[in-house]
N, C-alpha and C positions, 0 to 999 in steps of 0.2 A: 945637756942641752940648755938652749936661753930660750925665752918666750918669744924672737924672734922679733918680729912685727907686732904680736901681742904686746898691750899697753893699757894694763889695768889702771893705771892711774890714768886713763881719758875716760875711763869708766862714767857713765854723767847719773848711773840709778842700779840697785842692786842686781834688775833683771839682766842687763847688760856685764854685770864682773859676772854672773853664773855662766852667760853666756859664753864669756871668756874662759872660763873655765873646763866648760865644755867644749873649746877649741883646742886648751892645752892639752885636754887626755885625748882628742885626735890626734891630734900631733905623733903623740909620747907614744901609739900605736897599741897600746897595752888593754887590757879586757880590765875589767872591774876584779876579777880575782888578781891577775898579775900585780894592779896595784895597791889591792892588799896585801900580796905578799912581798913587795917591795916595801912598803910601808913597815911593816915588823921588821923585818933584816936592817931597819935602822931606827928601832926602841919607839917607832910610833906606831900607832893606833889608828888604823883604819880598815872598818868592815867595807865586804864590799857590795851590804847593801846601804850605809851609809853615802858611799861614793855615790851611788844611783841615784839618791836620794836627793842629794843637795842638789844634781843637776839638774832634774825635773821639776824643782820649784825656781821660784822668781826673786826668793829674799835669802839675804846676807847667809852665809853659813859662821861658824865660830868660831874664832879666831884660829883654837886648835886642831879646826880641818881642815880649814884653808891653810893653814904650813904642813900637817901632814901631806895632804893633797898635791898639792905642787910641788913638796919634795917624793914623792912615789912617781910622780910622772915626769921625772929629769931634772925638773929646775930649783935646784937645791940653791944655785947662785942668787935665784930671785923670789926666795920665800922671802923678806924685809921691804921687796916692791910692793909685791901681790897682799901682805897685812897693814902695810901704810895706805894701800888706798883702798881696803876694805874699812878702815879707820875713819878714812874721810866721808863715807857713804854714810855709815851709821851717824859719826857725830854729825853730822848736817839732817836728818833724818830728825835730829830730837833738837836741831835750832829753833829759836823761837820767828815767827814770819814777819818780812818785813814789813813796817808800817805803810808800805803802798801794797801791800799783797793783797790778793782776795781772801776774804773772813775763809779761816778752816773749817772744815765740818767738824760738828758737836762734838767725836769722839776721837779729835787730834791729840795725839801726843803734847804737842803743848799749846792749846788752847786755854785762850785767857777769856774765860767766862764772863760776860757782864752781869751787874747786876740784876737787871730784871730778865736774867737768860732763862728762868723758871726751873724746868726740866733737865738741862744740861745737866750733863754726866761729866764734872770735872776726873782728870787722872792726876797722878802724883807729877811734880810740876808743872802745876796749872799754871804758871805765873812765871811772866819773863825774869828769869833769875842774875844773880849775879855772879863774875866771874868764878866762882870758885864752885859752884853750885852750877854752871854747865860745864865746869870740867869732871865731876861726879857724873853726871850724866855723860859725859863724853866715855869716859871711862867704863860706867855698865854699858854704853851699845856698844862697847868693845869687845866686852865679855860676854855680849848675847844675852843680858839678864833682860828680863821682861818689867813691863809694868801692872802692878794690882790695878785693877777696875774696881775703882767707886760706883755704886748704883744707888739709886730710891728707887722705892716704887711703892705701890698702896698696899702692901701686905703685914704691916706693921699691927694693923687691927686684927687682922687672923690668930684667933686661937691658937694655941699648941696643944696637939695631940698626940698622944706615945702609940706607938703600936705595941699591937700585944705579943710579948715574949713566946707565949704558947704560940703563936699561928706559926713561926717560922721552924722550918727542918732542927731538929735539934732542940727543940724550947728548950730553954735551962738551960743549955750550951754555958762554955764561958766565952767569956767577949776578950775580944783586945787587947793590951794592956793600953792606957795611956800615956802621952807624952809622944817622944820622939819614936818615929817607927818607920819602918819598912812599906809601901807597898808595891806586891812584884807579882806581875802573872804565872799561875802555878805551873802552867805546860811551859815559862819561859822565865826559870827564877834568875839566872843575873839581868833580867831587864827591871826595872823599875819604871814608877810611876812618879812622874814629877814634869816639869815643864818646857815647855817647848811649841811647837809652831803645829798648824793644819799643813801638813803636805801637799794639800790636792791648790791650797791657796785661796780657797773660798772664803774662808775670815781667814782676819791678819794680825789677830789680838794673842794674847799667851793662851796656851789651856791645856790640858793635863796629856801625854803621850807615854809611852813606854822607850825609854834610853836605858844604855847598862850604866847599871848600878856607879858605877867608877863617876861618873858624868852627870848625876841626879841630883850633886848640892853644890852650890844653894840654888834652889830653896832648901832647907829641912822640912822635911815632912814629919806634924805633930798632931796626933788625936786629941780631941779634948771631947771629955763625958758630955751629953748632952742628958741620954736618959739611960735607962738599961740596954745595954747594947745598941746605944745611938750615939753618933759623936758627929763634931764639924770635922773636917781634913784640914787642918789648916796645912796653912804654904808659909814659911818663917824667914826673910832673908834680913842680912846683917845690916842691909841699908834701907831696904823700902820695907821694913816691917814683915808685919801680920796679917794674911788675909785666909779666907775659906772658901775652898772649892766649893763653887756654885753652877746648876745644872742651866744653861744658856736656853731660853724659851724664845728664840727669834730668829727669824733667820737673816744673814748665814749664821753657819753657825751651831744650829739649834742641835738640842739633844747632847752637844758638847761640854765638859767642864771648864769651868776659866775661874780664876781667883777675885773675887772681891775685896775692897779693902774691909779691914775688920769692924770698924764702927758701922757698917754696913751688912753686918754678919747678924742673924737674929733665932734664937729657938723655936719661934714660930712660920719662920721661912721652912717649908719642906722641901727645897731646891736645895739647899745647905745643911738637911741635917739626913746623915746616912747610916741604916742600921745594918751592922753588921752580922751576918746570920750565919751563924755554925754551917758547911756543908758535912761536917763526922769524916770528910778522905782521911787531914791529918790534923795533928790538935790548931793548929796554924791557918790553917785554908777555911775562907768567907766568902759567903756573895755579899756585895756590896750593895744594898738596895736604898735609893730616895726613899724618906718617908711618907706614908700615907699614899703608895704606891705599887703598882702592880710590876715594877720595871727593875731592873738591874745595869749594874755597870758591865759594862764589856769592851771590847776593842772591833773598831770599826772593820768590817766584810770578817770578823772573827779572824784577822790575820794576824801574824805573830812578829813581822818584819819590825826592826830600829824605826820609830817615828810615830808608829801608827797612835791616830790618835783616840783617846777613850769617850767612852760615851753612854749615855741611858738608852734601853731598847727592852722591849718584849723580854723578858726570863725565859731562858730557851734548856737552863739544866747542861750549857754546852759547859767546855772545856774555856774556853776566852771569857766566861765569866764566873769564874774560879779566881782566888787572888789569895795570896799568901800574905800574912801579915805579921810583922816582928818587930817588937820594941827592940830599941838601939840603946848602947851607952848615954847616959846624963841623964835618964829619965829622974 
């Protein structure tokens, strides 16, 4: 089949190409499993809760679903239409605005801070750049890669506090290893934990989800010691650095993890440093808990589905707040 009438490059905003997209699998007549099994019978990759996935939300999906996607539903001729003008959606997304435009809000993509902007929350290219330096940008919103969030805020004065080893299940347990590592839901170990989008679309920033494993770098996920069985998480990517999963106090949003940039990262933020507490199931499996905290990580409504994304709440002892954790080669 061809897309027909369909005409992703009139596309004018992401909601609009999902939309389209959600046209083409009407068309194609096919349920979410058919187009997963169509999907494999020609060496791609597509779950199908994945599929369900992208078309419930409003923003871009990645390059590599969007050709799986549209070839599972007929149009193998027009997968080079459908990622060209998903192309042109992203790189215009991270253009800088023009100088008649109205001033962006604070936490634009590429806003250009003034000097007396105080508070403003610059992100990594804050600054109208030059050609080759929006073609790197052009390039990661191709490939779905997020941006680190720089923050300040007044907690620089705060003491650091260690918890005590003894309180958690296990004291004395061993911790971690550090460096490069694994984190994956225990009741669901080929998914990993690593970056990605809110599904429901209430914030539109990066922050931490459950994807398989296959699809989880980059970032690298890296521990680094903070205290006895406390580390930052950091998020490692080849171009935009170093940053550490930070616990989001705002809404939207809130309760959510999202990366900070590193210089922004501190051992007395207790939003950034997480201790990992022996659960005794298997030498590997932790709850992950904020320090100086009564809270644990988990996955939001404790569901197990591609995307869901992770978050601080209540220690419930459940199974979704269970996580298996593995150092990787190159440590």
């Amino acid at each position: 089949m061809t897309t027909g009438e369909l005409r992703p490059d009139d596309a004018s905003d992401p909601a609009e190409f999902v939309e389209m997209l959600r046209q083409l699998k009407d068309r194609s007549g096919l349920t979410y499993r058919q187009l997963e099994q169509r999907a494999a019978s020609t060496g791609d990759v597509l779950a199908r809760s994945t599929a369900a996935d992208i078309l419930r939300r409003s923003t871009l999906p990645r390059p590599e679903v969007v050709a799986a996607f549209v070839r599972a539903c007929g149009a193998e001729d027009q997968v080079e239409t459908w990622l060209r003008a998903r192309h042109r959606l992203a790189a215009g997304q991270l253009a800088p605005p023009s100088p008649a435009a109205d001033p962006p809000p604070v936490d634009a993509v590429a806003t250009v801070a003034p000097e007396h902007s105080g508070p403003a929350r610059p992100r990594w290219f804050a600054r109208p750049a030059p050609l080759a330096l929006l073609v790197v940008a052009a390039l990661l919103a191709t490939l779905g890669v997020g941006f680190w969030i720089e923050r300040r805020d007044d907690e620089q004065g705060k003491a650091a506090q260690t918890t005590d080893p003894t309180a958690s299940a296990g004291g004395g347990a061993r911790s971690p290893s550090a460096g490069l590592s694994q984190i994956r839901p225990a009741r669901s170990p080929h998914l990993c934990l690593t970056e990605g989008r809110d599904r429901t679309g209430q914030y539109t920033k990066e922050i931490a989800v459950q994807r398989p494993c296959t699809e989880a770098t980059p970032p690298d996920t890296s521990l680094e010691p903070v205290a006895d069985g406390m580390f930052f998480i950091h998020w490692v990517h080849p171009v935009l650095g170093k940053g550490c999963l930070t616990i989001r106090e705002e809404d939207p949003g809130r309760n959510l993890l999202e990366p900070w940039n590193e210089k922004d990262c501190s051992a007395n933020r207790s939003k950034q440093v997480f201790h990992f507490e022996p659960t005794g199931a298997t030498p590997d499996a932790y709850r992950i808990r904020p320090d100086r905290t009564e809270l644990c990580v988990g996955l939001r409504d404790d569901d197990s589905a591609v995307a869901d994304a992770a978050l601080v709440e209540p220690c419930t002892g459940g199974p979704d707040q269970v996580f298996l954790v593995n150092a990787l080669p190159g440590n």
